[in-house]
N, C-alpha and C positions, 0 to 999 in steps of 0.2 A: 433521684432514687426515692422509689414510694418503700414503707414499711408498712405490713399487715401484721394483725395479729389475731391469728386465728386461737379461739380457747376451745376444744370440744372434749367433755369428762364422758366417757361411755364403756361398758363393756359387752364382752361377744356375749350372746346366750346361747352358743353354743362352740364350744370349740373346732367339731367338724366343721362348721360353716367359715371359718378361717381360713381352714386348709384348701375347701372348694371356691373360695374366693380369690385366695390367691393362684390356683389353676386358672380360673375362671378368666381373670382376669391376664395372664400370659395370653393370649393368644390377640391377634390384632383387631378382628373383627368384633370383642365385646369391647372394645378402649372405645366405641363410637358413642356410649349412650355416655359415655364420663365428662365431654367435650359440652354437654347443656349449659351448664352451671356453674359458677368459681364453688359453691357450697358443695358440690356434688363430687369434686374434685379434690377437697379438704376430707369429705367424707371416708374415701373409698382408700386410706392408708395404716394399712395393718403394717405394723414397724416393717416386715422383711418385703414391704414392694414397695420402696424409697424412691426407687427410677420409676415405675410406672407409673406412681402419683406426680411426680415433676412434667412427665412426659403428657400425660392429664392435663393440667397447665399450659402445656406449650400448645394445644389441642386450639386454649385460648384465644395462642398469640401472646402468653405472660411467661418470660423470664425469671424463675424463681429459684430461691435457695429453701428447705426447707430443713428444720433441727426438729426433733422431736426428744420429749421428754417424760416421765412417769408424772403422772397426774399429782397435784399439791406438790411440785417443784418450781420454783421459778428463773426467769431466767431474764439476763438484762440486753434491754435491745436496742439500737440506736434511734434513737427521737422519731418516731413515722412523721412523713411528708404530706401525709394525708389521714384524714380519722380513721381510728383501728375498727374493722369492723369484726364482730364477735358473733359467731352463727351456734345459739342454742338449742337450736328444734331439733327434732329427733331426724337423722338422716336415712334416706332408704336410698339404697343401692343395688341395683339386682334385684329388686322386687325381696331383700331380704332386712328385715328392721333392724338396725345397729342402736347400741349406745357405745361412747367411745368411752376408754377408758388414759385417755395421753393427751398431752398436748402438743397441739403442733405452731411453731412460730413460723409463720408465712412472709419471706420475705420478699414482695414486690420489686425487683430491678428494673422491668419495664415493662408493658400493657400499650401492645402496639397495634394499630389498625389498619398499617401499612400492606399493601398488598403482598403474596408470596412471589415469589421470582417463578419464570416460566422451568418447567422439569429439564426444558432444553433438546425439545424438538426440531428448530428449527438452527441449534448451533451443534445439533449431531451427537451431544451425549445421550440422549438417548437410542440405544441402538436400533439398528432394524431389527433385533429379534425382539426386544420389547413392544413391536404393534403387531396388531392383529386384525384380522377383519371379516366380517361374514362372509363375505364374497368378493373377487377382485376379475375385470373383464379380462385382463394380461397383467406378466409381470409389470410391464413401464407403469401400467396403475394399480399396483400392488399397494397394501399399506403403507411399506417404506418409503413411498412418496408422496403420503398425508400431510406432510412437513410444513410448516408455516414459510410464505414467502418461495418455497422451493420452485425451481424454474426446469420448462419444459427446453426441449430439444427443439429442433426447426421442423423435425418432420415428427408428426401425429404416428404413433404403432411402434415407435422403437422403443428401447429401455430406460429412457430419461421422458416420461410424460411426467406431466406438471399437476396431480393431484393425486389422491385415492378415489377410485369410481368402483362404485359395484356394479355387482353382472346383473342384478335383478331389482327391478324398478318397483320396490315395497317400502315398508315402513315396519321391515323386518331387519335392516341392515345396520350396520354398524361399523364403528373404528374403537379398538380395544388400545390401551397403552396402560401397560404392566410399569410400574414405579420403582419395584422392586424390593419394596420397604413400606412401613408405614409412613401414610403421608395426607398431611390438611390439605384437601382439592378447596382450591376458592374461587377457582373460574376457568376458563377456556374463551382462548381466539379462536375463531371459525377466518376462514377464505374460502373464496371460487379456486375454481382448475385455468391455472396458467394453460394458456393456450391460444396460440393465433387462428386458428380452426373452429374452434367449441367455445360454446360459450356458456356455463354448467355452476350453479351455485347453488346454497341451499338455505330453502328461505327460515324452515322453523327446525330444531329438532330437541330432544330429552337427553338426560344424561344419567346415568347407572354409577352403583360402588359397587363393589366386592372385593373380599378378601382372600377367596377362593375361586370365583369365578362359576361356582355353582349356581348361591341363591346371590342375586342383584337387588341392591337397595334404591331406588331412584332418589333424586334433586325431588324435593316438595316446598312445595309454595303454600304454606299454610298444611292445610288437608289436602290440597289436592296437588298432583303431580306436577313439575314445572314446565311450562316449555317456554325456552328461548328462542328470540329472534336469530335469525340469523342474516345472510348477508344480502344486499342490496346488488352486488355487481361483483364481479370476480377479484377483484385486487383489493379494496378498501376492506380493512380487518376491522371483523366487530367483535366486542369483545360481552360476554356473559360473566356476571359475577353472581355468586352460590348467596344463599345466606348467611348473615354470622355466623350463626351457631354451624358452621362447617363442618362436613363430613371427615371420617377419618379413616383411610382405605388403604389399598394395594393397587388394586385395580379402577380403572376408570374408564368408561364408554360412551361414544357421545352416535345420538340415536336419530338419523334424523327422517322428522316426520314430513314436512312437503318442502317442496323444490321446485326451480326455473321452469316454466311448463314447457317451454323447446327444449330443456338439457335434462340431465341426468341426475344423478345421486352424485356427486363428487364434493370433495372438499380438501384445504390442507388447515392445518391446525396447529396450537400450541396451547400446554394444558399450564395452570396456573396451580403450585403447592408447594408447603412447606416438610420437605422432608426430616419425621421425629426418627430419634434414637431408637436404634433397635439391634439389641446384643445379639440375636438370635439371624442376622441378616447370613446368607448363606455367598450374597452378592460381594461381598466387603473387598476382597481377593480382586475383584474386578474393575475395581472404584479408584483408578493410580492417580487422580487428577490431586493433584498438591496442593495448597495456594502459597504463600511467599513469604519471607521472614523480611522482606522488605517492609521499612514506614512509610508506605506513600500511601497519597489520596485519593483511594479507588472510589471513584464516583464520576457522576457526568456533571461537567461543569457546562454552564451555558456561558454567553458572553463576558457578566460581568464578574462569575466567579473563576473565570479563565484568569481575565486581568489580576485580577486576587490574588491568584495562584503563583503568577508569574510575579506579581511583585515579592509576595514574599520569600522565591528564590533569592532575587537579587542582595535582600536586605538579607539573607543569610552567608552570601555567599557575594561580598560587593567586590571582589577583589578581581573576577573569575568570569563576572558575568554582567551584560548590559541589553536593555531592552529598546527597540526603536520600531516607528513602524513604517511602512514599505507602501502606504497608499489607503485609499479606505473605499468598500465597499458601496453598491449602491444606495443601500439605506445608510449611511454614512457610519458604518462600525468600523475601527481602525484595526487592519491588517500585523497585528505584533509577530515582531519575531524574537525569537531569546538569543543572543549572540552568547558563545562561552568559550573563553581564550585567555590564558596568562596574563596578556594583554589587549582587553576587548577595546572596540572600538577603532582599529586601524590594522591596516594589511601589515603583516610582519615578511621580510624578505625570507623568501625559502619555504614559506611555512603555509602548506595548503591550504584552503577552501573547501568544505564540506559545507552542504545542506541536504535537511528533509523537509520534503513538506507533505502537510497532510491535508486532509477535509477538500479538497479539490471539488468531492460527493459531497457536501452539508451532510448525507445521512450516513455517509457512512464515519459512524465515530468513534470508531475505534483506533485508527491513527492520529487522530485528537490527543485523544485519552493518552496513548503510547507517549507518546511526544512530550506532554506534562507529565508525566512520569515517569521519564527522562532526565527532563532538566533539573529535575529534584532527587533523582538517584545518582547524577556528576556529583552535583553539591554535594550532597553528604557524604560521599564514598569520597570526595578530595579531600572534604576536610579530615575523614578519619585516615587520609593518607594510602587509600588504594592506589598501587603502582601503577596498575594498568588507567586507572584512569587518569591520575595524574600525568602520567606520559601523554595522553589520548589529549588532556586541556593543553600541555607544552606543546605541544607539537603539531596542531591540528587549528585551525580557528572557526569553530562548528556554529553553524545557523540552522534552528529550527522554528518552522511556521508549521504551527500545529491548527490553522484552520485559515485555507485559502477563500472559500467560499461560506462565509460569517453568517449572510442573513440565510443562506439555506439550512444552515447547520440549524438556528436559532425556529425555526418551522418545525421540523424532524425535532427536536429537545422538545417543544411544547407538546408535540401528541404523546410525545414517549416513545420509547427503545422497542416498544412488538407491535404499537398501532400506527406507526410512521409509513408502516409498508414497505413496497421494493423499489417508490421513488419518488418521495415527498422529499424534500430539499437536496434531491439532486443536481437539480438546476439554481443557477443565480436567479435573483429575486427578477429577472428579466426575461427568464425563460433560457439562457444561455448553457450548454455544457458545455463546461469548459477544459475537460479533456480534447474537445474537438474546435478551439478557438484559436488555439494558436495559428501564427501564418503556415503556409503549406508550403515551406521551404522545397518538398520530395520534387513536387513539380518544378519549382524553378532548377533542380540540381538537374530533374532527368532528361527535361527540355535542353541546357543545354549542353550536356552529354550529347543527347543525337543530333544537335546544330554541329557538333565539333567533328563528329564522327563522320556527318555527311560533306564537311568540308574539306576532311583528312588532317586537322591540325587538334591537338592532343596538348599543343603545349600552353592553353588556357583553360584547362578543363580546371572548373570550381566545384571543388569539396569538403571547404571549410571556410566560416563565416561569412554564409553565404545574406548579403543584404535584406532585406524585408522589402517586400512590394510595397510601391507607392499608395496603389489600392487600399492595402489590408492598415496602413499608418493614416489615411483623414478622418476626417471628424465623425463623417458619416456609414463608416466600417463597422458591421455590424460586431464588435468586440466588446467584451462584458468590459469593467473599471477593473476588476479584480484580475484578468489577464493583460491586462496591457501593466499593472503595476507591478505582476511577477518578472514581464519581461523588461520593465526599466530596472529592477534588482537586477536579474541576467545580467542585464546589460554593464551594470555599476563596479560590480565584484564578481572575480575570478573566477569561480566557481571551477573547483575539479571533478568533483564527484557528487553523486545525489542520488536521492531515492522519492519517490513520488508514493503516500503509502493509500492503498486503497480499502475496499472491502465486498465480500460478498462471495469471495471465491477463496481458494488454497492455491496458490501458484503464483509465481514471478516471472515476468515479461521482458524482453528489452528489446529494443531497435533494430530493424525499421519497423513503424506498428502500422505503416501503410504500404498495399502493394502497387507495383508498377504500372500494372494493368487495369486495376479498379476490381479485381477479382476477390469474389466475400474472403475468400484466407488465401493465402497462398506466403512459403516462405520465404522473407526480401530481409536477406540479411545486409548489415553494416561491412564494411571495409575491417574495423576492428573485433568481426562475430566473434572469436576464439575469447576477446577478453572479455567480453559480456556475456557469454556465457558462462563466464568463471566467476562474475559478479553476482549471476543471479544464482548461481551453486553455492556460492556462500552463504545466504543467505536462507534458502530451502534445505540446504544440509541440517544447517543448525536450526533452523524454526521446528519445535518440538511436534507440533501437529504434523507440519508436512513431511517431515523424517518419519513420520508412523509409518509402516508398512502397510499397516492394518485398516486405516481408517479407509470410511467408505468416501467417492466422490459428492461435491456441495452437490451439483447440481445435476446438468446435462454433460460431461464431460471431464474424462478420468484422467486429468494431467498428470497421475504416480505412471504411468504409461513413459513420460518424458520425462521419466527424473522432479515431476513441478514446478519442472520450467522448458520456457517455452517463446519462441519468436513475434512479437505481438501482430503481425499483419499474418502469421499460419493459426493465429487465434481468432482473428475475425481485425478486418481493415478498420483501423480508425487515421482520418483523415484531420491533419492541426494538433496531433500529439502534443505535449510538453516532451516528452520522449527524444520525436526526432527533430523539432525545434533545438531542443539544448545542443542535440549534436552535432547539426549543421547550422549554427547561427554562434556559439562559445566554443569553447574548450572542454565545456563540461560532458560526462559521461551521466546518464539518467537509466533508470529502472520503474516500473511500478512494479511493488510488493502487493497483491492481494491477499489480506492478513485475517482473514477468517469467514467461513460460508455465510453469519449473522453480519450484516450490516450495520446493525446499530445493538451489538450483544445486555443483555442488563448488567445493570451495573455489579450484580452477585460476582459475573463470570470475570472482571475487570485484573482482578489479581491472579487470575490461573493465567487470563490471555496474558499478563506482562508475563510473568514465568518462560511461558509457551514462545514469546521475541523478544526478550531482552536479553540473549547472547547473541542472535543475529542481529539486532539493532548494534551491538556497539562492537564484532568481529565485520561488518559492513561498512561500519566508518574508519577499520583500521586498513581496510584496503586504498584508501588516500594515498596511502606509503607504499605502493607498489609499480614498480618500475623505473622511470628515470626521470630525474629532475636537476636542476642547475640555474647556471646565471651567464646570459650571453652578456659579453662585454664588449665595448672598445679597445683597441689593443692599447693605444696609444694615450689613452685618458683614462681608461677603468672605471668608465661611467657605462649602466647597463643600459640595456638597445630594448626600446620596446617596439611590439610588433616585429617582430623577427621570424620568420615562417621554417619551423621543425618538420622535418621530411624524415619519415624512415621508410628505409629501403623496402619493397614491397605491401607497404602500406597504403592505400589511396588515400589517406585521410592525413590530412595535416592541423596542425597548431599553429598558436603565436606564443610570444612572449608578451608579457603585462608589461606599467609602466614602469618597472624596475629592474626588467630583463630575466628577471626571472621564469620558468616554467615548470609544466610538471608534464611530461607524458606517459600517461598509465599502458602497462605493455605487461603480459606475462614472460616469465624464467625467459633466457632466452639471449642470443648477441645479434646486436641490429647494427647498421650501417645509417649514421643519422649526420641530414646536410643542412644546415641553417644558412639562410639566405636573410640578406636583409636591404630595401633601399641605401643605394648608395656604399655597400660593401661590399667585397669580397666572398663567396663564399663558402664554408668551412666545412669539411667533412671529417667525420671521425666514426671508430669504432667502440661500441657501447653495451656492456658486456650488465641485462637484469638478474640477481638471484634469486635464490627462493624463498628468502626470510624477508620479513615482513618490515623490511625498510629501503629506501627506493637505491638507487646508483645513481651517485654524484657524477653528470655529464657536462661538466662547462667547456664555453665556448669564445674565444676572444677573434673579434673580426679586423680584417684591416680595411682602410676608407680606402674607393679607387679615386686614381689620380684626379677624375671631373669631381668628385666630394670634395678633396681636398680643394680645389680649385673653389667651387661653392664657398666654401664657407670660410677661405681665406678671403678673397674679393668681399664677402660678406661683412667681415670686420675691418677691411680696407689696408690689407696689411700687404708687405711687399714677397713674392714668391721668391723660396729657395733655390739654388741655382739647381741641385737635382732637379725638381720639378720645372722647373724651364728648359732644363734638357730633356725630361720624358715629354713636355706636352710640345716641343721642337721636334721630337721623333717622328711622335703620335703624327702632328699636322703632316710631315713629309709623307710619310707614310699615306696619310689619308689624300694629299695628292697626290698621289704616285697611283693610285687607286683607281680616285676618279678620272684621270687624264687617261688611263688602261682601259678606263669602259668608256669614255669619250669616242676614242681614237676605233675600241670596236665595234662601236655605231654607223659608223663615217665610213661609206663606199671607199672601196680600195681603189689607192689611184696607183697606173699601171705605166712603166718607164714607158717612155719616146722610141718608136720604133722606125727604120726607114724606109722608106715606100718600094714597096717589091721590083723589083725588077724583072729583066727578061729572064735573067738568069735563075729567078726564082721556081720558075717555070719550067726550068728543064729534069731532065729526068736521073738524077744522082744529087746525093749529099754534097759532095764537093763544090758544087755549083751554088748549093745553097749557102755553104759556108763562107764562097766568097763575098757575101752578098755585106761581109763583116760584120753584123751582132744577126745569129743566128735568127729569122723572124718563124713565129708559130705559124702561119699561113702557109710558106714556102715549104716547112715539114711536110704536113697537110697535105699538099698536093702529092707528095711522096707517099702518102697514106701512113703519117705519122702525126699521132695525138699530144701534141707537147704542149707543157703550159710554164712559162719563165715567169 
């Protein structure tokens, strides 16, 4: 903390000039000439304008307290941290000459240089009625989609194009964004026009203030007017930063003077300010955005202040929580995950499996962010004994990996959160997405679907844990490190439930995210749609953004149409999901969350976004508990069966049991008909009745071994058979020759009794004659013109 101390003895010479000074100064557009100077700022404080001399100040970028007091008083202040500087000269202000008659103690809290946070263009608080524009060729390139990063639609002339374009090709045009308050402009991001068609960027242009909108004050560079660069190619964001001495406005317009000579006037954008107090805002009513009475650490952590971060959960919190890591990345950073469990470190019988994982994108980091401040709102909320969470650590044993893909993240962190772009560490340092790397199970399940179908046999149809191609597992398979390490965790633990959290859009997805056909969308639901679509309604209900009624679509595509949620192969096919990997290769059920239009938000917006999904994040993990679970056993030993295959009746989709016979099958409200089968058992049906409170239905199952098991593993330990079982497998054997000798025997041409050689009497013309002939012969009929067969 710096300490000033400002001494200035002066008075008015004239008292009217007080009163038109303090008019004078109310209104926003004269506070621009106060921002020159710290002296000029110190000057301009007649006692009754306290706020708009502070406000002066923050004009700076300085955080001040100021006291004021009647001249010849003094006043005691804490030791400044820096020499007190004492401004004597006569002050003018308003072109009017003051002497002061007061003293002002100036106290410095901080004198920051740090940039202002973007107004929030391109994460939508700014609305679309705050832009404006000279001219626009159609709505789809209307102002409202000036937007930094904003993404076009596939077809060119509809109402999701990818920039602001004017109708007339001058250096008359513009893009207006009303702030709605006064506010320090300190720069602007320019882009091109998303587009697969057009290719339209702008290479120089000017920028305007006003208060009114009437008279425009331009950006100046010395004396002369400024003009900024602008962009080189359509996607790379460049960024303009103002002068120090920064303007102090309402309004701000960016002007632009030449452009791509094959394209247009187009651009999207995001404006850089510090929005000052202002009691007179007419807006405030309109402004509901909150931030949080949470203590957590809203900021972007890069690699090493992740590990940081997580360590010092544990050491807060050691009893609860343990860290380990799960493989490591191409450029050798280690994949951490925060395990948090009553008792971490080992599967507990009964007791589900949850994970999230984020950063899959590097850039997009905002489920990063979530994730760590997550694992530090368990912790504190156990310790001070919140019920719900502490139920949530009993009973749940939760894994979160809040960054799958490390060095892309750590790319995207180094340009920063608005100059990263729409895909700077979205890929592994290899070039890999790895939303599309996993094996393509869809095809090994659909293929052999129609093999079964063309055969007419149904009773080997696979539609759970279905193997991995030989292909997609050597050495030379094009698979990043960082997916093949997700799927040996898959592979390790339980896993029941999960969410995959992404960014850049408002809506929740779930499986299948690939279609049958290879067709761009179409919708290719799961066996279990009805319950995933209740996963991904949990979680859109409560996410405060996407429950708005109000808010406008991120980009190309108004998923409040679908509730915000939506089948990921009717959103567009992606092929090698983690999605439908999880579900036909585990147990596990997967979603991806798209948790906000900005992909990588600044870090200002970090604690509104936790607000915005931190009751869907942990109402998401309490669905763990929904539906049925138990413990298959042996009947005869009470040791549990693993690998045991869970059948409900009109379900295509089946389960197993872990190594401790336990499982979980997620199923909404509802009475199912559920059959467990297991090698070497018996197997077991029952009726299984889920409710609608948020805790699952105990279904166990006790198997009995068939006679050949028992036999197995009697002869196994060399032990002598019980007389029952020598009587059933005595049965068994006759029976089974009794069988074989029946189809033996119906193989084996029929041999036909000894007949005696016809006679004369064969031949004559009556029964009687035949009959003497003594065993009636079929020929002898015959000639009677009878068809007998003995």
């Amino acid at each position: 903390m710096e300490t000033q101390e400002v001494s200035l003895s002066c008075t008015l010479l004239l008292s009217f000039l007080r009163t038109l000074l303090h008019l004078f100064m109310t209104f926003p557009s004269h506070s621009l000439s106060c921002s020159n100077t710290l002296e000029n700022c110190a000057c301009m404080h007649p006692l009754d304008t306290h706020w708009l001399n502070q406000r002066c100040f923050h004009q700076l970028g300085i955080d001040v307290e100021l006291t004021s007091v009647p001249s010849g008083q003094s006043l005691n202040l804490p030791s400044p941290t820096a020499p007190v500087k004492a401004f004597n000269s006569t002050c003018n202000s308003h072109g009017h000459v003051m002497s002061c008659s007061w003293t002002a103690f100036l106290h410095v809290r901080s004198i920051s240089s740090l940039q202002c946070p973007p107004l929030g263009l391109e994460s939508l608080r700014v609305k679309d009625t705050q832009l404006r524009a000279s001219s626009y060729k159609r709505r789809g390139l209307g102002p409202h989609r000036g937007r930094l990063n904003i993404q076009s639609g596939i077809e060119d002339g509809d109402i999701y194009d990818g920039a602001w374009c004017a109708q007339y090709e001058d250096k008359k045009q513009w893009l207006e964004v009303d702030a709605r308050r006064p506010t320090r402009f300190t720069g602007v991001i320019l882009q091109g026009r998303s587009s697969i068609w057009s290719w339209d960027f702008i290479l120089t242009y000017k920028v305007q203030f006003s208060n009114d909108t009437l008279v425009w004050q331009p950006a100046m560079n010395g004396t002369k007017e400024a003009v900024f660069e602008g962009n080189q190619d359509t996607e790379t964001p460049a960024l303009a930063l103002f002068n120090e001495s920064a303007t102090v406005a309402r309004y701000i317009r960016i002007n632009p003077q030449s452009w791509y000579e094959n394209g247009t006037i187009c651009l999207r954008a995001e404006v850089l300010g510090c929005t000052l107090p202002d009691p007179n805002n007419i807006y405030a009513w309109q402004q509901t955005e909150q931030g949080t009475q949470d203590k957590l650490d809203f900021r972007h952590h890069n690699y090493k202040e992740m590990r940081k971060l997580m360590k010092s959960v544990t050491e807060a919190c050691p009893d609860i929580t343990h860290i380990y890591s799960i493989g490591k990345s191409h450029m050798g950073l280690k994949m951490y995950v925060m395990e948090i469990s009553d008792h971490p470190g080992k599967h507990e019988l009964g007791e589900p499996e949850f994970r999230y994982v984020a950063g899959m994108h590097g850039n997009e980091a905002l489920g990063r962010e979530l994730l760590l401040n997550l694992m530090q709102y368990i912790c504190q909320e156990y310790k001070l004994g919140n019920q719900r969470i502490v139920r949530l650590v009993k009973e749940t044993r939760i894994h979160l990996l809040p960054s799958m893909n490390p060095d892309g993240y750590e790319m995207a962190f180094k340009k920063g959160s608005e100059l990263a772009g729409w895909a700077l560490g979205r890929y592994s340092y290899q070039g890999i997405d790895m939303n599309h790397n996993f094996a393509d199970l869809n095809k090994v399940m659909w293929d052999a679907v129609e093999f079964d179908f063309q055969n007419n046999d149904k009773s080997k149809l696979i539609n759970h844990y279905i193997p991995i191609p030989e292909y997609y597992t050597s050495e030379d398979a094009f698979v990043a490190l960082e997916t093949r390490a997700v799927i040996n965790w898959m592979q390790n633990i339980p896993f029941v439930l999960s969410a995959n959290l992404h960014g850049g859009e408002l809506v929740v997805t779930y499986p299948f995210d690939r279609t049958e056909d290879w067709a761009p969308r179409d919708d290719t639901p799961t066996p279990d749609n009805s319950f995933f679509r209740w996963l991904a309604t949990v979680y859109a209900s409560t996410n405060q953004v996407m429950s708005n009624p109000d808010r406008r679509p991120c980009h190309n595509e108004n998923f409040q149409r679908y509730n915000n949620i939506i089948n990921g192969a009717n959103w567009h096919t992606v092929q090698g999901s983690m999605n439908d990997f999880s579900y036909l290769h585990t147990n596990c059920f997967d979603v991806t969350v798209e948790l906000s239009c900005d992909k990588f938000p600044h870090a200002s917006e970090l604690p509104i976004e936790w607000e915005n999904n931190k009751e869907s994040l942990l109402i998401y993990m309490e669905q763990v508990h929904r539906g049925l679970k138990g413990v298959i056993r042996d009947k005869d030993t009470e040791a549990g069966i693993a690998d045991a295959i869970i059948k409900v009746d009109d379900i295509d989709h089946h389960i197993r049991s872990v190594v401790d016979g336990d499982y979980w099958r997620l199923l909404n409200p509802g009475e199912y008909e559920v059959t467990v089968s297991a090698e070497g058992y018996n197997p077991s049906t029952r009726m299984c009745r889920v409710m609608y409170e948020h805790y699952p239905t105990i279904c166990d199952f006790r198997l009995t071994k068939t006679p050949k098991q028992r036999l197995k593993e009697i002869l196994a330990k060399g032990g002598k058979l019980p007389k029952d079982l020598q009587l059933r497998l005595r049965q068994l054997r006759l029976r089974k020759l009794r069988a074989s000798t029946k189809a033996i025997n119906s193989r084996l041409p029929r041999k036909r009794p000894p007949t005696s050689p016809p006679t004369a009497a064969c031949f004559s013309a009556n029964e009687e004659s035949c009959a003497a002939v003594g065993k009636m012969h079929s020929k002898c009929l015959k000639n009677l013109g009878k068809n007998v067969l003995f």
